[in-house]
MINU-167630 format. One line per 2 residues: number of its first residue (from 1); for each residue x, y, z of N, C-alpha, C. Coordinates in steps of 0.1 Angstrom, whole numbers. Layout:
# residues N
NUM = X,Y,Z,X,Y,Z,X,Y,Z; ...
***
This chain:
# residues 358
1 = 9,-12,0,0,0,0,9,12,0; 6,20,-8,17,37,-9,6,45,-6
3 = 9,54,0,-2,66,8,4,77,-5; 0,83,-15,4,95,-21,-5,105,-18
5 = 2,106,-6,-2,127,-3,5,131,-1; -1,144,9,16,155,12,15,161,1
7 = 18,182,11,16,192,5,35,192,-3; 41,186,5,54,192,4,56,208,2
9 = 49,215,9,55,222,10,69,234,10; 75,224,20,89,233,15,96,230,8
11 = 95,222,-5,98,221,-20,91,230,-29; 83,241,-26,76,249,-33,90,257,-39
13 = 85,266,-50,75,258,-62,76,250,-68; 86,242,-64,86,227,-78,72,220,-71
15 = 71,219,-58,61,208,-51,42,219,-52; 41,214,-59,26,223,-59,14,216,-53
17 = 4,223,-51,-7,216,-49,-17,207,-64; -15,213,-73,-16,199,-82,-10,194,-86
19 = 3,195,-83,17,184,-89,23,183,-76; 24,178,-65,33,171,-56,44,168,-56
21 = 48,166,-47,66,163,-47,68,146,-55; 57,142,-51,56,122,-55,52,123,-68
23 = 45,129,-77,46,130,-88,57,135,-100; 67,145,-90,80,149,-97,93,141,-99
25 = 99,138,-104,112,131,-106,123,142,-102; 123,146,-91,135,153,-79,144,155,-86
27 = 151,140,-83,166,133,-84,171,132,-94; 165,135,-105,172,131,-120,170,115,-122
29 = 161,110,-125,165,93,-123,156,88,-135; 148,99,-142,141,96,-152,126,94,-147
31 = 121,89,-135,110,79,-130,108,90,-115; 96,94,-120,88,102,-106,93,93,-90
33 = 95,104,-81,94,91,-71,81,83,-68; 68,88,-72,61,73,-67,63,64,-80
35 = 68,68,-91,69,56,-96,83,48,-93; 91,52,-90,103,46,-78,101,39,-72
37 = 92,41,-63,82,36,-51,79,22,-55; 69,27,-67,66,10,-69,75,5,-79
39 = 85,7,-87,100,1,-88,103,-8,-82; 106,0,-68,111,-13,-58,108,-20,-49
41 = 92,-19,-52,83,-27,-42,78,-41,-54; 77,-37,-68,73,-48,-79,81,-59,-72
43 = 94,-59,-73,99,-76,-73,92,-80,-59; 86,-76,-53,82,-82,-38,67,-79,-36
45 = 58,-77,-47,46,-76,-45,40,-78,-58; 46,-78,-69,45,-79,-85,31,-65,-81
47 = 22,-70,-88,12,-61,-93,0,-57,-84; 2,-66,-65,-2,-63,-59,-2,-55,-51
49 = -6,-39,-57,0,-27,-56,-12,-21,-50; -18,-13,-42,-25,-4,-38,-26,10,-33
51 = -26,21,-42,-19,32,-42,-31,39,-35; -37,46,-24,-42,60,-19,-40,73,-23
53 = -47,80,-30,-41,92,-33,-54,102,-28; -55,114,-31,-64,123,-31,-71,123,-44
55 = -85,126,-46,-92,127,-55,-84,135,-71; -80,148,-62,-78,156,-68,-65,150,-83
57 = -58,139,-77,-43,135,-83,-48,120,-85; -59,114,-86,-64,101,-88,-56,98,-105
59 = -60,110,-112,-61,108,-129,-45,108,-133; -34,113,-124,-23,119,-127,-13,105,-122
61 = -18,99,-110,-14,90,-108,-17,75,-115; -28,74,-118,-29,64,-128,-21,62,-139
63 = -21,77,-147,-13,79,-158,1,73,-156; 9,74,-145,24,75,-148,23,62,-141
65 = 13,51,-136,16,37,-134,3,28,-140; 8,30,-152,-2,22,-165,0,8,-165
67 = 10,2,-158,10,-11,-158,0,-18,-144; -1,-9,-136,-12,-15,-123,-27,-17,-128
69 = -32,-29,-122,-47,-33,-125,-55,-25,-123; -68,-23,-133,-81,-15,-129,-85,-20,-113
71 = -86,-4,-106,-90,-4,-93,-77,-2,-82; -63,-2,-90,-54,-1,-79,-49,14,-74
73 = -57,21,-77,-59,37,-74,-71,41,-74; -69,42,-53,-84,44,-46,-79,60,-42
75 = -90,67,-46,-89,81,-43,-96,85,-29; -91,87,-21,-100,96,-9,-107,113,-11
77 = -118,111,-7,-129,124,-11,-115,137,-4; -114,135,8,-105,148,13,-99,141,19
79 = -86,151,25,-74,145,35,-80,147,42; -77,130,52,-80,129,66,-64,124,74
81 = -54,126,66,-41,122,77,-40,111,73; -29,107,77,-19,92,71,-31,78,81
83 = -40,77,91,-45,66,93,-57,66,87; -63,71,85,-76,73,73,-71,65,62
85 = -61,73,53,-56,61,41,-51,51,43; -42,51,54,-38,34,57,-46,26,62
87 = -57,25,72,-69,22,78,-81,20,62; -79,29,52,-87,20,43,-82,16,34
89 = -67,11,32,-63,3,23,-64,-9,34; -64,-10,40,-59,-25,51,-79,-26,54
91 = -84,-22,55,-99,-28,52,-102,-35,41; -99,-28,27,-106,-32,16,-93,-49,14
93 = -83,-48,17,-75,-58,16,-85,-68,26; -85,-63,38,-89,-75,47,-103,-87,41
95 = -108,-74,33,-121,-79,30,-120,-87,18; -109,-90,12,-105,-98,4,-100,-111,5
97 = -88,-106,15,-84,-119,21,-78,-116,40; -88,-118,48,-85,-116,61,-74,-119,68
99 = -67,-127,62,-51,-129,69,-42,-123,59; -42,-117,52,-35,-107,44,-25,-97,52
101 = -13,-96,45,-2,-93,53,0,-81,43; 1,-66,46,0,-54,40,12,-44,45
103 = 20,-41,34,31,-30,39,24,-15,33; 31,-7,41,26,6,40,41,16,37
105 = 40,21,25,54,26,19,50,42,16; 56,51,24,53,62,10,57,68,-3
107 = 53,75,-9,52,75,-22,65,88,-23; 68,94,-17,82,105,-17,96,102,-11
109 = 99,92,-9,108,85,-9,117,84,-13; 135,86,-9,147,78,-25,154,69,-12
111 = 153,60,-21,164,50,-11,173,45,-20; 187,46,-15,196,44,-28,200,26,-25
113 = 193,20,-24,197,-1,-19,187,-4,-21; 183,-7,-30,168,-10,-31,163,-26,-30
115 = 179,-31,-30,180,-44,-25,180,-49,-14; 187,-38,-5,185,-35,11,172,-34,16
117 = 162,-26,11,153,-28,12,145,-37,8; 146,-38,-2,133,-57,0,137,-67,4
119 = 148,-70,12,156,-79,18,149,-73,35; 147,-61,38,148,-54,51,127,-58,47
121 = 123,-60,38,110,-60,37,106,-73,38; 110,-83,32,112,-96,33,111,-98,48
123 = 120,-92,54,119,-98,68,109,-92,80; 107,-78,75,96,-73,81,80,-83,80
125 = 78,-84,66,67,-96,61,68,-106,74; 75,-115,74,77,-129,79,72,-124,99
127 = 82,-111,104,73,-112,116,61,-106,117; 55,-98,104,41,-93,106,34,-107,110
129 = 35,-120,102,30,-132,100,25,-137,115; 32,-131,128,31,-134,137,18,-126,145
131 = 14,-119,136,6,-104,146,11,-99,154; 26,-93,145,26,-79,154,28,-67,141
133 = 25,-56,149,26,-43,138,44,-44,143; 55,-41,126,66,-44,121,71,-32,116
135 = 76,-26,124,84,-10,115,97,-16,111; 103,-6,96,118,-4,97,125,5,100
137 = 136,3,108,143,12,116,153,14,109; 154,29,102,169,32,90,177,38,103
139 = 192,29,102,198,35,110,203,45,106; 205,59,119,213,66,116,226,76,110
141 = 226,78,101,239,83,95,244,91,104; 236,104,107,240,113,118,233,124,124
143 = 230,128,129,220,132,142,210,143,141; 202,137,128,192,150,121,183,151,134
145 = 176,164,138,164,167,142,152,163,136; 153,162,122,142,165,115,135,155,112
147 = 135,139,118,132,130,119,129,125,131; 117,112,134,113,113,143,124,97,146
149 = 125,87,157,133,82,161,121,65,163; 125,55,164,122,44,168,136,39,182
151 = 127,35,197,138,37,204,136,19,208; 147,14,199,147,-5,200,152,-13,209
153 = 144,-20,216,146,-27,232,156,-42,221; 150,-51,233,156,-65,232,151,-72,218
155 = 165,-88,213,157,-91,203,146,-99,204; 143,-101,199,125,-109,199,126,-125,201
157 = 119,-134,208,125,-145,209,120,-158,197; 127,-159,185,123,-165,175,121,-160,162
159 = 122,-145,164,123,-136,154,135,-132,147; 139,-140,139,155,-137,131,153,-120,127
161 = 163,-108,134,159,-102,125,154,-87,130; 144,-91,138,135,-81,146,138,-79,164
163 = 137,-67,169,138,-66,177,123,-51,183; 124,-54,199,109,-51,204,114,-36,201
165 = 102,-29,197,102,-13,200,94,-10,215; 102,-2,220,100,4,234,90,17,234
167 = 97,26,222,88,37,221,92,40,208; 79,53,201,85,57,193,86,75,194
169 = 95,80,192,100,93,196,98,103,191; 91,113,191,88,129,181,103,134,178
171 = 102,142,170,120,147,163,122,152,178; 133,151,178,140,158,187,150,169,190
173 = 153,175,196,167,187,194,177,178,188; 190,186,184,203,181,182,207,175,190
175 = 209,181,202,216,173,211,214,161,217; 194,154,218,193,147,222,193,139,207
177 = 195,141,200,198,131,186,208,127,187; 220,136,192,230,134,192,234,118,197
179 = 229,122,212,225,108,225,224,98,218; 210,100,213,207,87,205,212,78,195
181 = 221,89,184,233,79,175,240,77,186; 250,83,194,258,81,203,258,63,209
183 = 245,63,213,241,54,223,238,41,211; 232,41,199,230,30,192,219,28,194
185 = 207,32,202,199,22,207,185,28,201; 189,38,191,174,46,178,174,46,170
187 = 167,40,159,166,43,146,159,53,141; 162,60,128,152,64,126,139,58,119
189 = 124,68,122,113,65,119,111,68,105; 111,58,91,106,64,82,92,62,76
191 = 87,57,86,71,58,86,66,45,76; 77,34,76,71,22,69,66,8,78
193 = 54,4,76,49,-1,83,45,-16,78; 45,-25,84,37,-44,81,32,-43,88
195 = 18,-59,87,15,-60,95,-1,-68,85; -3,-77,94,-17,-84,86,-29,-69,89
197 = -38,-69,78,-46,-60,75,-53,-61,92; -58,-78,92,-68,-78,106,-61,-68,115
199 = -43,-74,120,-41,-71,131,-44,-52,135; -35,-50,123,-40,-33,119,-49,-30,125
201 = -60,-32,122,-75,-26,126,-77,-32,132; -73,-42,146,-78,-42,155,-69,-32,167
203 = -59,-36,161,-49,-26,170,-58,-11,169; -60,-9,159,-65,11,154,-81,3,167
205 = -88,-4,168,-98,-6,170,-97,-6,190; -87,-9,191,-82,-8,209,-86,4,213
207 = -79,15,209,-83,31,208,-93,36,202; -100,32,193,-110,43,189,-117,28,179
209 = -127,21,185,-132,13,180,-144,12,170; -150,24,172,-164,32,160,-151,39,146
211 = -142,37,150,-128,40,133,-126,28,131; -121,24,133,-120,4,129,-131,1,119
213 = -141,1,126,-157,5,121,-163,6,111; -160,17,108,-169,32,98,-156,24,86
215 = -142,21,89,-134,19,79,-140,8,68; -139,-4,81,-146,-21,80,-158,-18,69
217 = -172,-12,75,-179,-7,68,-181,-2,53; -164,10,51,-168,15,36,-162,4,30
219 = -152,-9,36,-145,-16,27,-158,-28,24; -168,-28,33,-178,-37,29,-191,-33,21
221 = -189,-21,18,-200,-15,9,-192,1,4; -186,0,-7,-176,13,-8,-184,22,-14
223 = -202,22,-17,-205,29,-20,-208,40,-10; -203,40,2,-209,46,13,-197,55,15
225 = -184,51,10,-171,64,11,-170,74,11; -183,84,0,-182,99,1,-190,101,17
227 = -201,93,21,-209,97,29,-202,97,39; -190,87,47,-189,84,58,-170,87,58
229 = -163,92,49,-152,96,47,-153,109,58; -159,118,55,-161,133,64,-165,131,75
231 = -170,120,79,-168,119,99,-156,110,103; -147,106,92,-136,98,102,-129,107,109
233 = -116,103,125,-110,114,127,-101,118,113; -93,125,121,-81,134,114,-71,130,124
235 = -61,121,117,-50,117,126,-39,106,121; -27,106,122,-16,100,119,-18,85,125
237 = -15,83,117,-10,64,121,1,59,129; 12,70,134,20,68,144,11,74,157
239 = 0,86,156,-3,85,171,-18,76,172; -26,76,162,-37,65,161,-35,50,166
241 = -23,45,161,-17,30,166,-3,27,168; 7,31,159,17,30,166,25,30,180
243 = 27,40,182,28,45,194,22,42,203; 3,38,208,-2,29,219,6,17,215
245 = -1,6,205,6,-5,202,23,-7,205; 31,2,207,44,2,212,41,-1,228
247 = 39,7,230,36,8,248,28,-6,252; 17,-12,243,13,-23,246,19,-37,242
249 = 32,-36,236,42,-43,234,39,-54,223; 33,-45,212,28,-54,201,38,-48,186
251 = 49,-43,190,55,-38,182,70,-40,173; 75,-45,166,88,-50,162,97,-41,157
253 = 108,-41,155,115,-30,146,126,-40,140; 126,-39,123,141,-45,114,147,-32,113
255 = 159,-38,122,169,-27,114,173,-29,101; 174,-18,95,184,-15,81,191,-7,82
257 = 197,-7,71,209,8,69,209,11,54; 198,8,47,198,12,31,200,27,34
259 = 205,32,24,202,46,25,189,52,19; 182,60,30,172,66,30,168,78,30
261 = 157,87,26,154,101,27,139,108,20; 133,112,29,127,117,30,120,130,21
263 = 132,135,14,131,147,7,123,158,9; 124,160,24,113,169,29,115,186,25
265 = 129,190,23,136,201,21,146,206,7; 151,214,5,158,215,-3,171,210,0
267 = 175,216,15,190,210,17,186,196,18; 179,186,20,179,173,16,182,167,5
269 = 175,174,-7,172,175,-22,188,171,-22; 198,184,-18,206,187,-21,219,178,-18
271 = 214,173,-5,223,159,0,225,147,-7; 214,149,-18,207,136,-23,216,135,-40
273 = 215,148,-43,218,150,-57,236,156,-55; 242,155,-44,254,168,-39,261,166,-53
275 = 269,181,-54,275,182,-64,292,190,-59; 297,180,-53,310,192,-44,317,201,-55
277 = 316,215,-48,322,224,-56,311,227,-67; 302,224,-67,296,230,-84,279,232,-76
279 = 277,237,-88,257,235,-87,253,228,-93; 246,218,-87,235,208,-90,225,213,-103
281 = 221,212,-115,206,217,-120,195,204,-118; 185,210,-117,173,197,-112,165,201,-128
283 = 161,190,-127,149,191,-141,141,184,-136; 130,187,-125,119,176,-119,107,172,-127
285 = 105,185,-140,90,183,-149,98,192,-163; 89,195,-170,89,194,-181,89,212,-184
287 = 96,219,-186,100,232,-190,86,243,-197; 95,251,-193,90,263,-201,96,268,-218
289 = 104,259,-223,114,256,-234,121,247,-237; 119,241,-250,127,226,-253,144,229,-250
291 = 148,238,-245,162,243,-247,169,230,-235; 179,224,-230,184,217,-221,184,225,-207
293 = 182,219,-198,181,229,-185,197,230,-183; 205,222,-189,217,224,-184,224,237,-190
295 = 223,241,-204,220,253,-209,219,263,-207; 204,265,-202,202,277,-193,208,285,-178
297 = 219,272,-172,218,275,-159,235,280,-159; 242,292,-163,257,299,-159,262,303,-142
299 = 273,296,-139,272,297,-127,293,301,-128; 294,310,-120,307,313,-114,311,314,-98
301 = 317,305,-97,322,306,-82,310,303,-72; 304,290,-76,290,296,-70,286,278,-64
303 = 280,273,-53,273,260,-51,262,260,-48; 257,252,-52,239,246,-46,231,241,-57
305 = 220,246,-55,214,239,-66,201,252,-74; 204,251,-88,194,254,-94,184,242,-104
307 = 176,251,-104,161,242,-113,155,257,-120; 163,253,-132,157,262,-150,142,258,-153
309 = 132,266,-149,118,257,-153,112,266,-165; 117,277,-160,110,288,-173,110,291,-185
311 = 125,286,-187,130,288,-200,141,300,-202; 138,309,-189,151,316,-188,163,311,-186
313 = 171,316,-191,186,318,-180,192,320,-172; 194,312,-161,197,315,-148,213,319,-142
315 = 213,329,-140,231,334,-137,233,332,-120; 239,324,-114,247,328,-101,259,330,-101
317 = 264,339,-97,277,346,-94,284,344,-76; 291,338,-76,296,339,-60,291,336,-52
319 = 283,326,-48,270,322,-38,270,309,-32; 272,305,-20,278,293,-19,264,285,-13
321 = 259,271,-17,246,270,-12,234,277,-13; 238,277,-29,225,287,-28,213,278,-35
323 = 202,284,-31,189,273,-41,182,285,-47; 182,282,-60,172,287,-73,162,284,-81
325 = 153,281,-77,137,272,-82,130,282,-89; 136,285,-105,128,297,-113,118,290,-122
327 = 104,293,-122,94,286,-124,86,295,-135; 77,292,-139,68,307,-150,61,313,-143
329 = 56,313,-132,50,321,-123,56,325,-107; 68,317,-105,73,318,-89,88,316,-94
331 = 94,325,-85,110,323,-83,109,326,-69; 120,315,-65,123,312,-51,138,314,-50
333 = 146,321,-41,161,323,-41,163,319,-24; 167,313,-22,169,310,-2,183,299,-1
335 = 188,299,8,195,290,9,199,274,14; 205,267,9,206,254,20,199,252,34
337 = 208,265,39,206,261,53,195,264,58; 184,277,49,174,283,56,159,277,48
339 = 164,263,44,155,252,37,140,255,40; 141,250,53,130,246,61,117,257,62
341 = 125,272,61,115,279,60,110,283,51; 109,275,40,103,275,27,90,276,29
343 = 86,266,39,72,266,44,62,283,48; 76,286,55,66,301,58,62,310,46
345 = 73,310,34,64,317,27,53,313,19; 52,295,18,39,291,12,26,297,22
347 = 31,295,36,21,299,45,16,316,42; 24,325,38,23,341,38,15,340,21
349 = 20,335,16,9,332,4,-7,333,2; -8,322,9,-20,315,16,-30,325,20
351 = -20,334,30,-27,341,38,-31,354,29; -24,357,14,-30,365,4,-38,365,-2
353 = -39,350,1,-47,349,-8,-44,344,-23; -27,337,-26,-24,333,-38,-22,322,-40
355 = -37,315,-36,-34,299,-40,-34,297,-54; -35,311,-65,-31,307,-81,-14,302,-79
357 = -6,306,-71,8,303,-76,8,288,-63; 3,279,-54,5,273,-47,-3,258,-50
***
């Protein structure tokens, strides 16, 4: 199951509200990342694919994965938060085949091991089999804030592989990140999940058992979706179940160490594509001019990254880490380090009232 939502935000403007970050190809790699996504989930699920998307991106997502069966792109009426769409892919599954064992991947994603991973999935699979909810835990590289943490107790007894989760952790400062590589004993959270559809929803059903429910329900009569979609809560799948289910000691974690990322930021973007000494150019979609984006982008003495969308010519002169996202309606100039607040100017937008450029 791949959840494709998310504003991405602070990828604006490449990341829009009708073209998303999961619809763009970031990285250069030729292939959007959700079609990435399911890349490297095919050898370990062939065509048993089930994509969640928003209404709005139902038609955009089909298009760019033409090889998935009619019906494997279920659209939700509105966002209701990452347990809404995972809570109704693991229903309509259950209702198919009740011991059905369902991973939950998202769709914005780059993992450079993709062998790492379905090897790290493989083994996640085998202890979902047991009924327990099955995270993977990407170890560490080095002590981001910006990620939330899995904190891994003992190993499991019979479980090649897995060991118990204790808790799972909101981002944290530097320093206590720091502890945590320090100490060995956190992974990070990247929000991938196993686990048989049943156990899923019963776990979601411990806590808030009329959601279990109303989900059960649209997977047993899905004509009832628009009606009963707008009274589910509004709420994440790490505080909906995870996180009780941790504490109630129904929880596993496989470590890996694929490399992983999130692409939440530009300085991520930037880690992902690094270009030492030079500037990166991104071509995430398709221009404002057949001309090469490589072409358009003159740089002297200068690092970071630009993205040519308009068809102009982009000149940096002297600028170390710098990011340039020139678009036909939006130019964005900020730097590496001040990534994150990309967000506030989509937010000051908003508040103009320019949801034409958002």
């Amino acid at each position: 199951m791949i959840p494709a939502g998310g504003a991405g935000t602070r990828l604006w403007p490449l990341s829009r509200a009708a073209s998303p970050k999961f619809l763009l190809d970031l990285v250069g790699s030729g292939r959007s990342l959700l079609q990435a996504t399911v890349d490297r989930l095919a050898p370990v699920a062939g065509d048993r694919i089930l994509v969640v998307t928003g209404a709005a991106h139902r038609d955009a997502v089909a298009a760019q994965l033409p090889e998935l069966p009619s019906g494997s792109v279920v659209a939700e009426p509105s966002p209701r938060d990452s347990m809404a769409a995972i809570g109704l892919a693991a229903a309509m599954l259950e209702a198919r085949d009740p011991r059905a064992v369902m991973g939950s991947f998202a769709a914005d994603h780059v993992i450079g091991d993709a062998q790492g991973f379905r090897e790290a999935v493989a083994v996640a699979v085998e202890v979902a089999r047991h009924d327990l909810l099955v995270t993977i835990g990407i170890e560490p590289t080095w002590a981001s804030s910006a990620f939330g943490y899995i904190h891994a107790g003992a190993p499991l007894d019979g479980l090649t592989g897995a060991l118990a989760v204790e808790a799972f952790v909101e981002k944290p400062s530097p320093e206590v990140a720091a502890q945590y590589v320090q100490a060995g004993t956190h992974r990070w959270n990247a929000g991938m999940f196993v686990a048989r559809c049943g156990v899923l929803l019963d776990l979601l059903a411990a806590g808030d058992p009329d959601f279990a429910a109303a989900l059960r329900a649209i997977a047993a009569d899905p004509s009832t979706l628009e009606s009963v979609w707008p009274t589910l809560p509004r709420i994440a799948f790490d505080y909906a179940v995870a996180e009780p289910a941790a504490a109630a000691g129904r929880v596993a974690v496989v470590p890996a160490s694929f490399g992983w990322d999130d692409v939440g930021d530009f300085d991520a973007l930037g880690e992902i594509v690094d270009r030492p000494g030079e500037v990166a150019v991104l071509s995430p979609g398709a221009t404002a001019s057949d001309v090469a984006p490589e072409s358009l982008v003159v740089v002297e003495g200068a690092t970071g990254l630009v993205a040519p969308g308009s068809g102009r010519v982009v000149a940096v002169v002297g600028l170390d880490d710098v990011v340039v996202i020139d678009t036909p309606d939006a130019v964005l100039v900020t730097t590496r380090e001040r990534a994150q607040d990309v967000k506030q100017i989509v937010a000051r937008l908003r508040e103009r009232g320019r949801d034409d450029v958002l």
